[in-house]
PDB file of the backbone (N, CA, C, O) and the ligand in Angstrom, with CONECT records:
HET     ZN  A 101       1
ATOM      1  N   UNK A   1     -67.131 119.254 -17.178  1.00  0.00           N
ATOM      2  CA  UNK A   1     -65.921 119.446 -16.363  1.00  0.00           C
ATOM      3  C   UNK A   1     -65.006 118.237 -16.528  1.00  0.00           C
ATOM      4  O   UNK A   1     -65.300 117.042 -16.493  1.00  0.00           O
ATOM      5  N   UNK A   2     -63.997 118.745 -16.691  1.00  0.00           N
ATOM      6  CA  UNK A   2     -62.834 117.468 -16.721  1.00  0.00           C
ATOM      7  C   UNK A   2     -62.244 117.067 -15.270  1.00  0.00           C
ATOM      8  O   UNK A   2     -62.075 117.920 -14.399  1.00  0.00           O
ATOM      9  N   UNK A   3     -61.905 115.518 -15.055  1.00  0.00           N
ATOM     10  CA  UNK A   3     -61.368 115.371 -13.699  1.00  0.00           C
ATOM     11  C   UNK A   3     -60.165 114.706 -14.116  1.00  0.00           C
ATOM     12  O   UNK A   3     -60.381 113.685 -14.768  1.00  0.00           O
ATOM     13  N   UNK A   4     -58.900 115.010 -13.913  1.00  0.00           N
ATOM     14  CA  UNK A   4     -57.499 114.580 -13.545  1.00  0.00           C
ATOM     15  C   UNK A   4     -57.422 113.315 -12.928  1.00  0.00           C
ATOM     16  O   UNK A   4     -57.702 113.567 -11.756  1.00  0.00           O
ATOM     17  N   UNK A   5     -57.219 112.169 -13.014  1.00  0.00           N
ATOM     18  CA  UNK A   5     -57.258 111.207 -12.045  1.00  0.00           C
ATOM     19  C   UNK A   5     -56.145 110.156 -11.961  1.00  0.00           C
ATOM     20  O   UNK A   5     -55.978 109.535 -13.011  1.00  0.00           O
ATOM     21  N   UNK A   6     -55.252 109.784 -10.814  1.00  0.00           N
ATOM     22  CA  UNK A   6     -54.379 109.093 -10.799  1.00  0.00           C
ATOM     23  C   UNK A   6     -54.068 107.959 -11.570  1.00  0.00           C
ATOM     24  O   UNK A   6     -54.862 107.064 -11.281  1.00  0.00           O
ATOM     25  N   UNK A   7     -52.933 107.465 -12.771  1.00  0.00           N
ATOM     26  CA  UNK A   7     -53.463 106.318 -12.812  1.00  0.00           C
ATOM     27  C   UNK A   7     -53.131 105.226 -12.172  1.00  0.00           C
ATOM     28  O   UNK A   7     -53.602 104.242 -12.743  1.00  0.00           O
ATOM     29  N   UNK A   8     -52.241 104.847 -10.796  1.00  0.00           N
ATOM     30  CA  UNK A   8     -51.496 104.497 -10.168  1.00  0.00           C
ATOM     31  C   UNK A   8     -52.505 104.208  -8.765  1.00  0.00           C
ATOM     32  O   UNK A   8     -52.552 103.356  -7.877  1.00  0.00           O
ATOM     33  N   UNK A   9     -52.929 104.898  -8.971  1.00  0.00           N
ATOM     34  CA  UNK A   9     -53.621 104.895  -7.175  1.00  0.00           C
ATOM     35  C   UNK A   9     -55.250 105.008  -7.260  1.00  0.00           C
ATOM     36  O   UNK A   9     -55.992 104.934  -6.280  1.00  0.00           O
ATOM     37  N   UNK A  10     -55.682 105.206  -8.654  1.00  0.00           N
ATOM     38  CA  UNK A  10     -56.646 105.818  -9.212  1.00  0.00           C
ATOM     39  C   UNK A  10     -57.883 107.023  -8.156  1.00  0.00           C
ATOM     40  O   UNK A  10     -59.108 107.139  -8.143  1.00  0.00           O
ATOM     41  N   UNK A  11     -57.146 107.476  -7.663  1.00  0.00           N
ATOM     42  CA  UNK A  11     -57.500 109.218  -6.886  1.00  0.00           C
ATOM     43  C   UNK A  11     -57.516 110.126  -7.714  1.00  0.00           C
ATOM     44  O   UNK A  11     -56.789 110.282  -8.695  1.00  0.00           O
ATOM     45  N   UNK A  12     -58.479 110.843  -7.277  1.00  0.00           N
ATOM     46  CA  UNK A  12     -58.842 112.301  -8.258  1.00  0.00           C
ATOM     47  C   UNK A  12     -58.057 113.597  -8.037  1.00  0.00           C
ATOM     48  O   UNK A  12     -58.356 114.498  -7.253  1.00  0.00           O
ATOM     49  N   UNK A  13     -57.087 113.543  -8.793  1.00  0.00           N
ATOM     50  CA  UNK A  13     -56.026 114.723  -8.290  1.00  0.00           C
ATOM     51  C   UNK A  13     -56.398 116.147  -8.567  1.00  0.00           C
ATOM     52  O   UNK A  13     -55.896 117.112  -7.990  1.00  0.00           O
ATOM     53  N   UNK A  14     -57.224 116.196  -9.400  1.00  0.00           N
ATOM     54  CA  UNK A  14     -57.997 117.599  -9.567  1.00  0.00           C
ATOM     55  C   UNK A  14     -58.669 117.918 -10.598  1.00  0.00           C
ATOM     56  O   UNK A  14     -58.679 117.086 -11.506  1.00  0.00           O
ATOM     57  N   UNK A  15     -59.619 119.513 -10.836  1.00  0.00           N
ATOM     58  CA  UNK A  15     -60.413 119.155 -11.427  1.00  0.00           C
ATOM     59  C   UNK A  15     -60.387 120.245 -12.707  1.00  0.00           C
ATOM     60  O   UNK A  15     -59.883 121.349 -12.503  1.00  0.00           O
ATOM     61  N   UNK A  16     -60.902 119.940 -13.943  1.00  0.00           N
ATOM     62  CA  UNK A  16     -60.482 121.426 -14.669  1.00  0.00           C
ATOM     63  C   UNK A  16     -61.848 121.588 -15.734  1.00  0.00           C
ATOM     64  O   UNK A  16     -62.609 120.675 -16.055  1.00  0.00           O
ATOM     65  N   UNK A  17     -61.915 122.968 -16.159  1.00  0.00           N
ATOM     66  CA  UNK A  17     -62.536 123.333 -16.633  1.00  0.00           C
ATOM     67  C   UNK A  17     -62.797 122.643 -18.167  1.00  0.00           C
ATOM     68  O   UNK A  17     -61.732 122.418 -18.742  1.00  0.00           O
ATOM     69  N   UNK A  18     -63.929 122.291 -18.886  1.00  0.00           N
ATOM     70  CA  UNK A  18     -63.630 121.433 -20.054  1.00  0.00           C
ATOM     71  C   UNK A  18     -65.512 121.658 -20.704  1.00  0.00           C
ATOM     72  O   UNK A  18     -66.537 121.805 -20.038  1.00  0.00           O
ATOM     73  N   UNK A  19     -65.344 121.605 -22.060  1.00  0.00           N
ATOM     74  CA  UNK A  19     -67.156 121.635 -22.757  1.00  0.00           C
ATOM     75  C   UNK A  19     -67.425 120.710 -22.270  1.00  0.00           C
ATOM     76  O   UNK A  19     -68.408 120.942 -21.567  1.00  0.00           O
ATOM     77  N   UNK A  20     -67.032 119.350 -22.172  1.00  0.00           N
ATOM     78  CA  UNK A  20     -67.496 117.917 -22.154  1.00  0.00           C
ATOM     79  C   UNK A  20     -66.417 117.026 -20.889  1.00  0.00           C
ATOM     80  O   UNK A  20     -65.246 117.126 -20.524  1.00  0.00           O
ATOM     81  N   UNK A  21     -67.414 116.295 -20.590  1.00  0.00           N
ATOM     82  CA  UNK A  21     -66.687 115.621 -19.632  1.00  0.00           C
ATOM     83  C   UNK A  21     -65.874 114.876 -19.781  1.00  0.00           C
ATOM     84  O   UNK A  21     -66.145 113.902 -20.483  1.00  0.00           O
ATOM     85  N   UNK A  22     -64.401 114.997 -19.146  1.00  0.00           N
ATOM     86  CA  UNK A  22     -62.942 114.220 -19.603  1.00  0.00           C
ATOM     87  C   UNK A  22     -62.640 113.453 -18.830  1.00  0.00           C
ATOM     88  O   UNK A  22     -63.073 113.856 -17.750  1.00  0.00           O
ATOM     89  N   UNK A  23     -61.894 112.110 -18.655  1.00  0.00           N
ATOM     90  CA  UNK A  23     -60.869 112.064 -17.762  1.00  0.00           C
ATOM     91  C   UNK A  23     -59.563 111.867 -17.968  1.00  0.00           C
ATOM     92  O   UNK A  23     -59.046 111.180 -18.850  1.00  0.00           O
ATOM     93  N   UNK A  24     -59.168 112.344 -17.325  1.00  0.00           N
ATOM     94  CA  UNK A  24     -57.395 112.641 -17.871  1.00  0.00           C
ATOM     95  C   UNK A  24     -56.672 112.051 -17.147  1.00  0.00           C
ATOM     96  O   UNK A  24     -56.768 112.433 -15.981  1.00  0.00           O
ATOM     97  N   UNK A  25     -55.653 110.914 -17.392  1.00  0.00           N
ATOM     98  CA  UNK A  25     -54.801 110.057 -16.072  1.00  0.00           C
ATOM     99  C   UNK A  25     -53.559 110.588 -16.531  1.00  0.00           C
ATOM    100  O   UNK A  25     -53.032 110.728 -17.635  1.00  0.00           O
ATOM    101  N   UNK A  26     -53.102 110.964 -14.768  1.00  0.00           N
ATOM    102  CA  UNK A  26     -51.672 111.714 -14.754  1.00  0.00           C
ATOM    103  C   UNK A  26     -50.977 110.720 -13.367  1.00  0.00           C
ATOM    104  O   UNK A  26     -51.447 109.582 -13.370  1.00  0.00           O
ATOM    105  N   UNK A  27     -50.379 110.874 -12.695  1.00  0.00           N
ATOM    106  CA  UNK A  27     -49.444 110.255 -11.933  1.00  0.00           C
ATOM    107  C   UNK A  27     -49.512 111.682 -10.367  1.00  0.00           C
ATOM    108  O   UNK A  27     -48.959 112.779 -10.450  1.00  0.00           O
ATOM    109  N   UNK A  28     -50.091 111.332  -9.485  1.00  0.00           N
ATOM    110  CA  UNK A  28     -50.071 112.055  -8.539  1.00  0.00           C
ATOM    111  C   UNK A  28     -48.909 112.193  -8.029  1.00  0.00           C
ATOM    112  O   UNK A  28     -48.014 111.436  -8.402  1.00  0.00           O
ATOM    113  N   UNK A  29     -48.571 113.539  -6.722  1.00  0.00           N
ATOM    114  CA  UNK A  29     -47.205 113.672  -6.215  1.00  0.00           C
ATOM    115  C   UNK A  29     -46.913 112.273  -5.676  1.00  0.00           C
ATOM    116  O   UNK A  29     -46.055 111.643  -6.294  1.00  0.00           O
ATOM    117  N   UNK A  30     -47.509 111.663  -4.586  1.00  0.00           N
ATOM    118  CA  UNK A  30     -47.142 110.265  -3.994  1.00  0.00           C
ATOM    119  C   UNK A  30     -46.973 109.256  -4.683  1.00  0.00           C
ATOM    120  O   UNK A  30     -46.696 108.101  -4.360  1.00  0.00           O
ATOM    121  N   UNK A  31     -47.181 109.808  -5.818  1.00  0.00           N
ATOM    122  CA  UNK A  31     -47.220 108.083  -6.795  1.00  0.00           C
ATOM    123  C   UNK A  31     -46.197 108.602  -8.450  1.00  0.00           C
ATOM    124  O   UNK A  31     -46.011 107.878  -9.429  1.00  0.00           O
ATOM    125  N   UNK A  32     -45.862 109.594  -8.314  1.00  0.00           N
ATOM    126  CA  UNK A  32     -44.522 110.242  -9.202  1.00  0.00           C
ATOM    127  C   UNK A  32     -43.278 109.118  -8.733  1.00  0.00           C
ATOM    128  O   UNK A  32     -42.768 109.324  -7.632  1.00  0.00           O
ATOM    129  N   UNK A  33     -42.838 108.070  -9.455  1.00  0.00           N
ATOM    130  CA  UNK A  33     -41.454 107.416  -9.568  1.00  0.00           C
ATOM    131  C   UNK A  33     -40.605 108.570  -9.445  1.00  0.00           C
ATOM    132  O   UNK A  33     -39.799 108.777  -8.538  1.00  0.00           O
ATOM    133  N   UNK A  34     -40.874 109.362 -10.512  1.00  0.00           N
ATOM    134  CA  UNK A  34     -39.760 109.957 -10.948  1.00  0.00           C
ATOM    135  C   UNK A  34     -38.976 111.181  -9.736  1.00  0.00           C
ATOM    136  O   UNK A  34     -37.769 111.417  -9.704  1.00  0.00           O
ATOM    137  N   UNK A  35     -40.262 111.963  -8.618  1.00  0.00           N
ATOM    138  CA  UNK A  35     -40.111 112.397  -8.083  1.00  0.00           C
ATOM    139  C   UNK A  35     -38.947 111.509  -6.837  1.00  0.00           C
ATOM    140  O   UNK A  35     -37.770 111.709  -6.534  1.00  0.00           O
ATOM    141  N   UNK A  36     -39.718 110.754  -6.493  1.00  0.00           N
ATOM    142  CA  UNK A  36     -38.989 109.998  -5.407  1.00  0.00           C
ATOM    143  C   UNK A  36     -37.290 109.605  -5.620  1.00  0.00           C
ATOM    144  O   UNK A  36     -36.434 109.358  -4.771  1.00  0.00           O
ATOM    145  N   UNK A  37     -37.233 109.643  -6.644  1.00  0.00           N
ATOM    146  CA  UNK A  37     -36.461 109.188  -7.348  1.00  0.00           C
ATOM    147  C   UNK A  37     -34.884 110.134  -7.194  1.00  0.00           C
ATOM    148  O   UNK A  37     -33.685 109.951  -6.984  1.00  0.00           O
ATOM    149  N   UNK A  38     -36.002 111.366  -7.498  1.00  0.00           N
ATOM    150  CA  UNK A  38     -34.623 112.836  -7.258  1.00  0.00           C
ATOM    151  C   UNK A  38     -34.355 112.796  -5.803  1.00  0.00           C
ATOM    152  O   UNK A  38     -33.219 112.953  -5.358  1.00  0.00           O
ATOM    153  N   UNK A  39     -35.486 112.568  -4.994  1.00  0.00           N
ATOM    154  CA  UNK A  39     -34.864 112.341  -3.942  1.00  0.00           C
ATOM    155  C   UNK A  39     -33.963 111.595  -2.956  1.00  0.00           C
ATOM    156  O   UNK A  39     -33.530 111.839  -1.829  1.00  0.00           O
ATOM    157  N   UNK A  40     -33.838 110.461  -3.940  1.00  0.00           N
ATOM    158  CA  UNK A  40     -32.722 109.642  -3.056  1.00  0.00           C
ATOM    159  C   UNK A  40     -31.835 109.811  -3.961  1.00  0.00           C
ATOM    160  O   UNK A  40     -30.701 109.358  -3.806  1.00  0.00           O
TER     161      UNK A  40
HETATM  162 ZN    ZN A 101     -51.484 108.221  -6.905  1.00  0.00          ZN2+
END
């Protein structure tokens, strides 16, 4: 199983199906610059 994991906050944002075990660093909603960003 693969796990998604913040690389910012390093929290496990979710989990995905995979042969071998992964980890994959993505940028969670609270820790998205870019999001916050559209918002102001
Ligand atoms: Zn985060």
């Amino acid at each position: 199983m693969g796990t998604l994991v913040c690389q910012t906050c390093n929290s496990t944002i979710d989990h995905f199906e995979d042969e071998k075990v992964t980890v994959l660093y993505a940028k969670c909603s609270c820790c998205d610059e870019n999001k916050h960003a559209e918002e102001v």
